[in-house]
C-alpha positions in Angstrom: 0.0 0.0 0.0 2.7 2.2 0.8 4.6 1.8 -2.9 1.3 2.2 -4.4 0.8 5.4 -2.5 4.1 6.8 -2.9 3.9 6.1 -7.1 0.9 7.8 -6.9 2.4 11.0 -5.2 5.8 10.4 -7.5 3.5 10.7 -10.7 1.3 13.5 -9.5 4.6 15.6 -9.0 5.8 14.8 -12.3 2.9 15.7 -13.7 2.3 19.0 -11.9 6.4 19.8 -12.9 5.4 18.8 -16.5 2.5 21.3 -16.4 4.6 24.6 -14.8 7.3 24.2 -16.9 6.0 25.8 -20.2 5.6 28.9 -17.6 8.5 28.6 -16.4 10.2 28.2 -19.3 8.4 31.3 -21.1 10.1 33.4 -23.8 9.8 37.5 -22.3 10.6 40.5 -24.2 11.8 42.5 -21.5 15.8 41.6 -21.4 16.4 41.4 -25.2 13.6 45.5 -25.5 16.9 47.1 -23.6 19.0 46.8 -26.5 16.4 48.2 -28.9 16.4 51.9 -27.5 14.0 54.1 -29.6 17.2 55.7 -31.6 20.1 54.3 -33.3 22.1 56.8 -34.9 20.1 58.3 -37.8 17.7 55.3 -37.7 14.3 55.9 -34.9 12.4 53.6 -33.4 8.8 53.6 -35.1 6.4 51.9 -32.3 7.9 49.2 -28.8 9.4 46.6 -28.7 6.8 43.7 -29.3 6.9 39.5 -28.8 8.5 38.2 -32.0 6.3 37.6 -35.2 4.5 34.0 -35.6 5.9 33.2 -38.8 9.8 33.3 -37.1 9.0 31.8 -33.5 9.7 28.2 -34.6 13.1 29.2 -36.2 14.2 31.7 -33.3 12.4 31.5 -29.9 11.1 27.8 -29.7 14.2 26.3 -28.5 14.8 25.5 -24.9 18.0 28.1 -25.0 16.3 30.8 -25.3 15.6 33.2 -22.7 14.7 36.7 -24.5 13.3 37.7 -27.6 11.7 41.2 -28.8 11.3 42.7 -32.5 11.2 46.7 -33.4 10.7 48.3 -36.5 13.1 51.2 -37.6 13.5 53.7 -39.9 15.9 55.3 -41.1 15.6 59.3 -43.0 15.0 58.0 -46.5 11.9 56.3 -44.7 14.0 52.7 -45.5 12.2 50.5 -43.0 14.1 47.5 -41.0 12.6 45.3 -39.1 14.9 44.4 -36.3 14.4 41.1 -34.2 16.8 40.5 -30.9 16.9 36.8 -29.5 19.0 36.4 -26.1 20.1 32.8 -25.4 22.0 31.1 -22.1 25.0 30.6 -24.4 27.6 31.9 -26.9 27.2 28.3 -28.4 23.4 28.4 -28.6 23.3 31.9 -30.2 25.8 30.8 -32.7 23.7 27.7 -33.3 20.3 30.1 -33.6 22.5 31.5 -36.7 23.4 28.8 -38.7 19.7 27.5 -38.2 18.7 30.8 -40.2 21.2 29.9 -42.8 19.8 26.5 -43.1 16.2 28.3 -43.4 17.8 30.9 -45.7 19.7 28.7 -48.1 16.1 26.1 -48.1 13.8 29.3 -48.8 16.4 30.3 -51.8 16.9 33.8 -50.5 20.5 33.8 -51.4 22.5 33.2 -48.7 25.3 31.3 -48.6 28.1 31.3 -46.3 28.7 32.6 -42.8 31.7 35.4 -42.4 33.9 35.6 -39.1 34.6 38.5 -37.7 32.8 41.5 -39.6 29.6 42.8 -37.4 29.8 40.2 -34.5 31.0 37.0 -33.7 29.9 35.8 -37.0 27.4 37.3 -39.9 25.2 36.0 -42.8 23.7 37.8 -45.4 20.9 37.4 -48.2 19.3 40.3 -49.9 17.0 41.6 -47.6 18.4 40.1 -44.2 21.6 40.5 -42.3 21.6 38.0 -39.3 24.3 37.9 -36.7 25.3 36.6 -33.2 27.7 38.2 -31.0 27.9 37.0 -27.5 24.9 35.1 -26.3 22.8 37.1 -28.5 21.5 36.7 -31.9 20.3 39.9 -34.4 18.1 39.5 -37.4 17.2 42.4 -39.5 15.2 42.5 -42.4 15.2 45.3 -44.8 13.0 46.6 -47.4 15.9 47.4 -50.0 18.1 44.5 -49.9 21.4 44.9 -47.8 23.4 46.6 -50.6 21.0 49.4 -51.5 19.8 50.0 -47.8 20.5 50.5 -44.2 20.5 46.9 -43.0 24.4 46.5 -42.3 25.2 50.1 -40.5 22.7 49.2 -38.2 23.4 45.9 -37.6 26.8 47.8 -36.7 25.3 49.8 -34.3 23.7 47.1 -32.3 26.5 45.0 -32.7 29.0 47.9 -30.6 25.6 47.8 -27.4 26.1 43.8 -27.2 28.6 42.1 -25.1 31.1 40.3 -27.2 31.2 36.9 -24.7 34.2 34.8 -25.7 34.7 36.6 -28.6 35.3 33.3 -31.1 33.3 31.5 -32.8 32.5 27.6 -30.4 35.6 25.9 -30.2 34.2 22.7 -31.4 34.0 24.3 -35.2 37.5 24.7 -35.4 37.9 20.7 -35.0 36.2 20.1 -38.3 39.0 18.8 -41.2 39.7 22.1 -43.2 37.8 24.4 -40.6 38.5 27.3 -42.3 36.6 26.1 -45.3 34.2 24.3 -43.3 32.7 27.0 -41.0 31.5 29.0 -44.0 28.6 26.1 -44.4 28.8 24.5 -41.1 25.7 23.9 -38.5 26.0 23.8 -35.3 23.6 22.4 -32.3 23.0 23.0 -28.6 19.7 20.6 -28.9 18.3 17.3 -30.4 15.8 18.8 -32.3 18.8 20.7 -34.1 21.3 18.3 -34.0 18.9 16.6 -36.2 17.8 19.3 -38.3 21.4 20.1 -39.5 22.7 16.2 -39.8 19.0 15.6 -41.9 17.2 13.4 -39.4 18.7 10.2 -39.0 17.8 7.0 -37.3 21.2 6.7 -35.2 21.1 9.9 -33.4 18.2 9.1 -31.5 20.7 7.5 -29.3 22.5 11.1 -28.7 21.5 12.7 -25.6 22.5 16.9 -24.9 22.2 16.4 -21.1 25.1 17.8 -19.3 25.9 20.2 -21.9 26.6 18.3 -25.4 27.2 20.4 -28.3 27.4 19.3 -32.0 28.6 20.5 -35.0 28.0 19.4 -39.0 29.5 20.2 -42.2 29.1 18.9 -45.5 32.4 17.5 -47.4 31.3 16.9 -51.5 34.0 13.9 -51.6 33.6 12.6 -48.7 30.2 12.7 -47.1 28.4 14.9 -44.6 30.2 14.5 -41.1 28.8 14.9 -37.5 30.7 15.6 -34.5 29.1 15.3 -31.2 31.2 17.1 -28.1 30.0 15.5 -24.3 31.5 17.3 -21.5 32.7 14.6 -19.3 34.5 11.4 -20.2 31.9 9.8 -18.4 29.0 11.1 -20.9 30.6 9.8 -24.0 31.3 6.6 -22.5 27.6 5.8 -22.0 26.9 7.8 -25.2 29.3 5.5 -27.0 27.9 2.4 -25.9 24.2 3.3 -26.5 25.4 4.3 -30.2 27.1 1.0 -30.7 24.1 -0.9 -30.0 22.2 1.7 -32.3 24.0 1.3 -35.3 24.1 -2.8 -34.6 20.5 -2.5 -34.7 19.7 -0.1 -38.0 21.9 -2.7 -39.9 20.5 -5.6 -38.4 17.0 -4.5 -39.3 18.4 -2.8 -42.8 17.4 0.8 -42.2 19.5 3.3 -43.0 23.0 3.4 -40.8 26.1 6.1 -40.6 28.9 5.2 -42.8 31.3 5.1 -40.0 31.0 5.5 -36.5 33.9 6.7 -34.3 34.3 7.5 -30.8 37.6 10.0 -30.9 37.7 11.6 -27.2 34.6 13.0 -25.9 34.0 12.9 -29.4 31.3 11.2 -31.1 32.1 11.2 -34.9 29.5 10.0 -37.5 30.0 9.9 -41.2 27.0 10.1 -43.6 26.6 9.5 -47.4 30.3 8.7 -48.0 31.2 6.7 -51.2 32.3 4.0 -49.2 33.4 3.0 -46.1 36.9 3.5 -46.6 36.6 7.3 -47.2 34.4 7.9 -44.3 36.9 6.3 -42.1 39.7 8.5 -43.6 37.5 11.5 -42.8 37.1 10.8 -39.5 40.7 10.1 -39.1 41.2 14.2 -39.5 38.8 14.5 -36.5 41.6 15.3 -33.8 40.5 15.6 -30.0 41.7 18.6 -28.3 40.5 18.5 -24.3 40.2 21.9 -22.8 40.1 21.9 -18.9 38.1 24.9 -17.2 38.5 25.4 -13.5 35.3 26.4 -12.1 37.6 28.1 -9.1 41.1 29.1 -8.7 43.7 27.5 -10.9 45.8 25.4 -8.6 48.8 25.7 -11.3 48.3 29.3 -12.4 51.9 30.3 -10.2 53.7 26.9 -11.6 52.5 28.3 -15.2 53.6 31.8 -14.5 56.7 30.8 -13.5 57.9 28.8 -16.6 56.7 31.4 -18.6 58.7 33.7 -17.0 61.7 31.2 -16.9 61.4 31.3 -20.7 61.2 34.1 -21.0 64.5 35.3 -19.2 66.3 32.7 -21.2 64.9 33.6 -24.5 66.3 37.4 -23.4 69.5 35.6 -22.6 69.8 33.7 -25.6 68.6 36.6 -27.8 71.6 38.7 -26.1 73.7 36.3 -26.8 73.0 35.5 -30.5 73.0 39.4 -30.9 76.5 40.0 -29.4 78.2 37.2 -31.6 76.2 38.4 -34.7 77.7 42.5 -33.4 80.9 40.7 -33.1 81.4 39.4 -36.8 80.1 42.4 -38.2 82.8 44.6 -36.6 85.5 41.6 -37.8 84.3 41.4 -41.1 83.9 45.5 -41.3 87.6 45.8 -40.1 88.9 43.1 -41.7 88.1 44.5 -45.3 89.0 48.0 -44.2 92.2 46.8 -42.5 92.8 44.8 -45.6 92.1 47.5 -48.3 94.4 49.8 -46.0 97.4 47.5 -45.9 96.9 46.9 -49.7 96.9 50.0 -51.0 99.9 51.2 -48.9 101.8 48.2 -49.9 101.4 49.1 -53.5 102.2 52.5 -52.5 105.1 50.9 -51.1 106.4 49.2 -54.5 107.0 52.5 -56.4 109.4 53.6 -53.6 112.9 54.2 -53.6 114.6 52.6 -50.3 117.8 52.4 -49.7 118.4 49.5 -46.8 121.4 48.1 -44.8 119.3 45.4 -43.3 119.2 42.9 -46.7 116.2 44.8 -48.2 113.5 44.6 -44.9 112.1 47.8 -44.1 113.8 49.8 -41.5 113.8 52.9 -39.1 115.0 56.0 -41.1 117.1 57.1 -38.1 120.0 58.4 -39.4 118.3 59.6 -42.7 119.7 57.5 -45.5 116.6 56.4 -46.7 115.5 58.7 -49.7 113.0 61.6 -48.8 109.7 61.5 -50.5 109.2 64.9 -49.0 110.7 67.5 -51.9 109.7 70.4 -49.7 112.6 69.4 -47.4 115.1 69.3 -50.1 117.3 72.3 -50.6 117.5 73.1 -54.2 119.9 74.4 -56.5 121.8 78.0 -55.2 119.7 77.6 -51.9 121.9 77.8 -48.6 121.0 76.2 -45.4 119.3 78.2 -43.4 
């Protein structure tokens, strides 16, 4: 009676938890309105701040990241209108994420976007003609204008909310730059902070229902024409993609066991899950996933317990780089100043040897050069000479 009772209780709870978190959970406006003041520059604000429009909630808000999103129209003074939409997430990761789910949209819709750019209004920017979207920090900016982004205002103020955001990290999620060719990659790459993404950008398949993001998994994609279109899950903990690792195993066992469709090659490398889709064979897949390398990066959540230890073989060297610098310097002074004096010094004795040679000596030591002491040795001097009918003075 007493399990039966306490299931009971158990399942209520779960249900009530179930039934609050949808509030709790609840996108506001509020956070992401204070970074859409009613002027920007030349550009005014032309009504508030409102709840993003229907028609973008499932591409921007609906995703368990988010914690703020607002929209505001703007004009500028040629009565350009831009329709500005601010989307504040819990992570750099997620609002880079929010951005290449846009491109995905972007590129689908045909609205001629392509690529994502580093570094030129945020963290990271895509265009098409009439949108500029960009994240910077844990925030992600779309703005559509009415003229396209060449013949209006879209990217100055995109450039102007960009400088009012914080910049976070300031690089785009680590986890891109471990793609093969990453800085080819990136330009088309997907990234995911959720399962719903992860398997929007890999193009829903079977074996990642075995992928769980607790604990803070991350995952990025990009395609590769020769090779296939690879995967690669990032869990936090050791731990994580151990159990991740054996629940995929099984996974893929089972899709080709049945004869649905499996990955081309599975690989755990790290925390790294790495999954290879579409390859030609399996050959190639596996040679693609032998690019994947595993970099760990350890965060202390307090004080670094080797910071000093760190500090001091950096200083350590860098006194003996100074030292061998001074070194290298003082030898490299050294044979300057030889070789300098020794051509000088050599010219010098040359010329006054051949100077020398046209001479006319007059030796009692067998020809070697001698002290003109008593002055028999001929005077080059003709000043000196007394000539004819002088007297000496």
């Amino acid at each position: 009676m007493r399990v039966s009772l306490f299931s009971k209780l158990f399942a209520g709870c779960s249900l009530l938890l179930l039934l609050l978190t949808p509030t709790l959970a609840e996108v506001t406006t509020k956070e992401a309105a204070q970074f859409l003041p009613n002027r920007l520059g030349e550009f005014r604000a032309q009504g508030a701040s409102q709840a993003v429009a229907t028609r973008d909630k499932a591409a921007l808000v609906e995703d368990r990241s988010v914690l703020s999103a607002a929209s505001r129209l703007y004009i500028s003074p040629d009565n350009e209108k831009i329709f500005v939409t601010l989307v504040k997430t819990n992570s750099d990761s997620a609002a880079f994420a929010l951005l290449t789910k846009w491109r995905l949209q972007a590129v689908g819709d045909q609205r001629g976007g392509r690529v994502i750019k580093l570094n030129n209004i945020g963290g990271a920017v895509f265009c098409t003609l009439q949108t500029v979207a960009f994240y910077k920090g844990t925030t992600f900016a779309l703005l559509n204008g009415d003229l396209g982004v060449e013949k209006g205002r879209a990217a100055p103020l995109a450039n102007m909310i960009a400088e009012t955001l914080d910049a976070g990290s300031g690089e785009i999620p680590v986890l891109v730059k471990h793609l093969p060719d990453w800085e080819t990659a990136q330009t088309e790459a997907a990234y995911a902070v959720s399962y719903d993404q992860l398997q929007q950008i890999a193009g829903n398949r079977p074996v990642l229902d075995a992928v769980s993001f607790a604990g803070g998994t991350e995952a990025v994609s990009a395609s590769y024409k020769q090779a296939g279109h690879l995967v690669i899950v990032e869990y936090a903990t050791p731990q994580l993609a151990t159990d991740a690792d054996t629940r995929i195993n099984a996974r893929v066992a089972q899709l080709r066991g049945e004869g649905k469709p499996a990955p081309s090659a599975y690989r755990r490398v790290g925390n790294y899950a790495v999954f290879v889709f579409d390859a030609p064979d399996e050959a190639t897949a596996a040679a693609l996933i032998d690019k994947v390398k595993y970099e760990k990066d350890v965060r202390w959540l307090g004080e670094d317990p080797f910071a000093v230890g760190r500090a001091n073989r950096a200083w350590l060297n860098m006194s003996t780089s100074v030292i061998v610098n001074t070194v290298k310097a003082t030898g490299i002074a050294i044979l300057i100043c030889l070789a300098i004096g020794g051509v000088f010094g050599g010219w010098i004795f040359t010329r006054r040897r051949a100077q020398a040679a046209f001479s006319e000596k007059f030796s009692d030591a067998g020809g070697m050069v001698r002290l003109n002491i008593d002055e028999i040795s001929a005077q080059n001097n003709s000043a000196r000479l007394i000539g004819h009918g002088d007297k000496a003075g």
